[in-house]
C-alpha positions as CSV (number, residue, x, y, z in Angstrom):
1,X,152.9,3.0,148.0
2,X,151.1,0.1,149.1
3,X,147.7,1.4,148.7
4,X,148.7,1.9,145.1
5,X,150.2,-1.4,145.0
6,X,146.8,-3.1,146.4
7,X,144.2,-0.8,144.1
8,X,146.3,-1.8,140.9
9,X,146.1,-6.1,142.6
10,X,142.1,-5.1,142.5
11,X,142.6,-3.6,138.9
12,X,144.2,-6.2,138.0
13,X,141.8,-8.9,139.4
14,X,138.8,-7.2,138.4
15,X,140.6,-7.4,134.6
16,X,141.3,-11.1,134.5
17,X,137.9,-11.5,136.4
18,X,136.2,-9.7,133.3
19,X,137.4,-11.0,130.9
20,X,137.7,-14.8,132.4
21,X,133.8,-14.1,132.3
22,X,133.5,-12.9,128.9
23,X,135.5,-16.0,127.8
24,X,133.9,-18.4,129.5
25,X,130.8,-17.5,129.0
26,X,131.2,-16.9,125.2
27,X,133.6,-20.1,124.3
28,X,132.6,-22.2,127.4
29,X,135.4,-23.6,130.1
30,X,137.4,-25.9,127.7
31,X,138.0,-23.8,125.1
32,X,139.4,-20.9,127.3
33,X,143.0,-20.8,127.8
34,X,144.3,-18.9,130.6
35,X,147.2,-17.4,129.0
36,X,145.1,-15.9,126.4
37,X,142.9,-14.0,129.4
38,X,146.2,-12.7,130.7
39,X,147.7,-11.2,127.3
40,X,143.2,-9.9,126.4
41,X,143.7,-8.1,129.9
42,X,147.6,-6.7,129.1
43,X,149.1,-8.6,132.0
44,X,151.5,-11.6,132.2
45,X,150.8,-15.2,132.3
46,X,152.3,-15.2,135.8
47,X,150.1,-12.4,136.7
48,X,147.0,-14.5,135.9
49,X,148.4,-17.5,137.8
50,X,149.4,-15.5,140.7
51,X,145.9,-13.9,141.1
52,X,144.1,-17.4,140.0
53,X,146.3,-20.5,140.7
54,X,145.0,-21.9,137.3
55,X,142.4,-21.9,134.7
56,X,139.8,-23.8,137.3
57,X,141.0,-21.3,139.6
58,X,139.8,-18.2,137.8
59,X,137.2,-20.2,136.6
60,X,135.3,-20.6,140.2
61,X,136.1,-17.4,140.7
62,X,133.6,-16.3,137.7
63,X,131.2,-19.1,138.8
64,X,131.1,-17.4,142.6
65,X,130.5,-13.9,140.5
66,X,127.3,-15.1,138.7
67,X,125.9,-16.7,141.1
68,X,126.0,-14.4,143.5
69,X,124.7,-11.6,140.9
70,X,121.6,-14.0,140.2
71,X,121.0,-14.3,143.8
72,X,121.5,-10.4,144.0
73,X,119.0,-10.5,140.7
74,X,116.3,-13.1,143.0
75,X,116.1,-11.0,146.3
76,X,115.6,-7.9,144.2
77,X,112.7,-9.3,142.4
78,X,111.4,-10.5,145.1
79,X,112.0,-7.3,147.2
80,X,109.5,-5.5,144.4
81,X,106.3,-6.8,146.4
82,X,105.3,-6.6,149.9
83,X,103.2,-9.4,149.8
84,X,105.0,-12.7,150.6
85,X,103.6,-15.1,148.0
86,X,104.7,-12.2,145.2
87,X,107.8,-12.4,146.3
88,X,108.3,-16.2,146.3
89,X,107.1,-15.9,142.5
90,X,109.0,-13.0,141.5
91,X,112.1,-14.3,143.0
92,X,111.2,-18.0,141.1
93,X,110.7,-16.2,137.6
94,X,113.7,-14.0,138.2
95,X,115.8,-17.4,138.6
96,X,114.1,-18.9,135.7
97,X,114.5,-16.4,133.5
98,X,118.4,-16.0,134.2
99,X,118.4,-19.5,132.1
100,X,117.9,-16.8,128.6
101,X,121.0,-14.9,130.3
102,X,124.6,-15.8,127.9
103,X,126.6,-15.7,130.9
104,X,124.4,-17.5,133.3
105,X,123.5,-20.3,130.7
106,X,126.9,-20.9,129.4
107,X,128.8,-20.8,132.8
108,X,126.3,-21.4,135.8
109,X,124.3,-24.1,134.0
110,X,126.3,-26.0,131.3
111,X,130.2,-26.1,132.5
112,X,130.0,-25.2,136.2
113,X,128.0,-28.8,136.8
114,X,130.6,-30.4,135.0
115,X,133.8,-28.6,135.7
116,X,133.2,-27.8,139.5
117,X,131.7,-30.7,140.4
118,X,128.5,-31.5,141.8
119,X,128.7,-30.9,145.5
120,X,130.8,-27.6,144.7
121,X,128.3,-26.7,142.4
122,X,125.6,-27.5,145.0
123,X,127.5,-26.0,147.9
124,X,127.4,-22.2,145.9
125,X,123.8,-22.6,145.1
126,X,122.9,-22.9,148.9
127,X,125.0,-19.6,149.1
128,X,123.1,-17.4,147.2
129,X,120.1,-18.8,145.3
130,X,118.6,-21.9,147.3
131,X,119.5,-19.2,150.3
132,X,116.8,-17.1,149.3
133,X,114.4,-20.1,148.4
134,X,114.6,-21.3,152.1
135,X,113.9,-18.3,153.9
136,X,110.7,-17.0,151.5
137,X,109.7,-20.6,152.2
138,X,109.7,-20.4,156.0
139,X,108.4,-17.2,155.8
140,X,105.1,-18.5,153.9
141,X,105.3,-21.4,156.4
142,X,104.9,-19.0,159.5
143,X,102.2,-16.3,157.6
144,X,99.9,-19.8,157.0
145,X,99.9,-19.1,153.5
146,X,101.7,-22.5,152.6
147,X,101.0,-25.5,155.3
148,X,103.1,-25.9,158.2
149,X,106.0,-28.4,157.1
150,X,109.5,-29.0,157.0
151,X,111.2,-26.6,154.7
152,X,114.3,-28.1,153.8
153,X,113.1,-31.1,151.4
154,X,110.3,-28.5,149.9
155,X,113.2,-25.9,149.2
156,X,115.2,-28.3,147.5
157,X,112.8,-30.1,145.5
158,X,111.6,-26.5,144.5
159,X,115.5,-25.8,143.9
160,X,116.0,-28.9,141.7
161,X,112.8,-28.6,139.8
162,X,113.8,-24.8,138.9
163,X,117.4,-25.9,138.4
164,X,116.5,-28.3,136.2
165,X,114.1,-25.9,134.0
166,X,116.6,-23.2,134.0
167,X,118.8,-25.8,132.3
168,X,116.1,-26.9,130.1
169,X,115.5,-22.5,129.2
170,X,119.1,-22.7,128.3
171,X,119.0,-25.1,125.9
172,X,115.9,-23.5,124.0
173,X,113.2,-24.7,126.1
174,X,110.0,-22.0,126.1
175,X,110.4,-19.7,128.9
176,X,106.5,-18.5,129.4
177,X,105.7,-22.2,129.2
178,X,108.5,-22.8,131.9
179,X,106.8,-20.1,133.6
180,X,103.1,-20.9,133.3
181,X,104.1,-24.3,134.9
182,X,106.0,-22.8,137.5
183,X,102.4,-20.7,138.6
184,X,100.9,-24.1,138.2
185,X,103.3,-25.8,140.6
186,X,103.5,-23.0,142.9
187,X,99.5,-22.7,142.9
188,X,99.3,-26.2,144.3
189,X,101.5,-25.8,147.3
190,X,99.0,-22.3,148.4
191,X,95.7,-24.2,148.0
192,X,96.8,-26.9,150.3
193,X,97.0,-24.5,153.1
């Protein structure tokens, strides 16, 4: 009985989790109430409130979804090419061009900022994204293709600069310029090696 009990929990979860998603990424965070999730999904108010202890609640929760799927959507860009310098610029373009994805746009870039906070914002982009930034980085760093240096401050002004241009992508910035500039920035770091 409990098995059942903790598949229809998942079920249930997964519901609110979908549809909190579809929500938030269509209406944005504000404009989302969490009551109206619960009755979309065919559960209870206090369903929704005992899976997600509030709107916020559910609403990090969807936040921790996408940005682990774009991380997930990075490293398998990346992993397409053997050579190392292919996959620091597939894995750069994958990121950027997550800024033309609804749910990424609306919920990674525009509310979670605000809503979440910075540092909590910040703090989930080292998880998944900047992650992967950091270690293609040192990699490069000990194959001599990029000059020995510290990695941290070059990951995160890479991480900011793409950031930022994601951001810009989602709010109708041109994304072959943003990616033409990108193979322009990252050019400059290979021929100083």
């Amino acid at each position: 009985m409990t098995g059942i009990r903790a598949e229809q929990r998942a079920a249930t979860r997964a519901a609110l989790l979908a549809e909190g998603r579809r929500r938030f990424a269509a209406d944005g965070y504000h404009h989302v109430v969490l009551a109206e999730v619960a009755r979309a999904t065919g559960v209870t108010k206090g369903a929704a409130y005992h899976h997600f202890d509030s709107k916020a609640g559910l609403f990090r929760a969807v936040v921790a979804e996408v940005q682990r799927e774009l991380g997930e959507r990075v490293a398998t860009e990346a992993g397409r090419y053997e050579d190392l310098w292919e996959q620091l610029r597939a894995g750069c373009r994958a990121f950027l061009a997550a800024g033309t994805d609804p749910a990424v746009r609306r919920i990674l870039l525009l509310d979670a900022p605000t809503v979440l906070g910075w540092d909590e914002w910040r703090a989930l982009d080292e998880e998944s994204s900047a992650r992967h930034l950091a270690e293609a980085l040192t990699a490069l760093v000990a194959a001599g293709t990029i000059p020995d240096q510290p990695v941290e401050p070059l990951a995160r002004l890479l991480s900011g600069a793409m950031n930022e241009t994601a951001l810009w992508i989602a709010r109708g910035g041109d994304a072959r310029a943003a990616e033409q500039a990108l193979d322009r920035l990252l050019s400059g770091l290979r021929d100083s090696a």
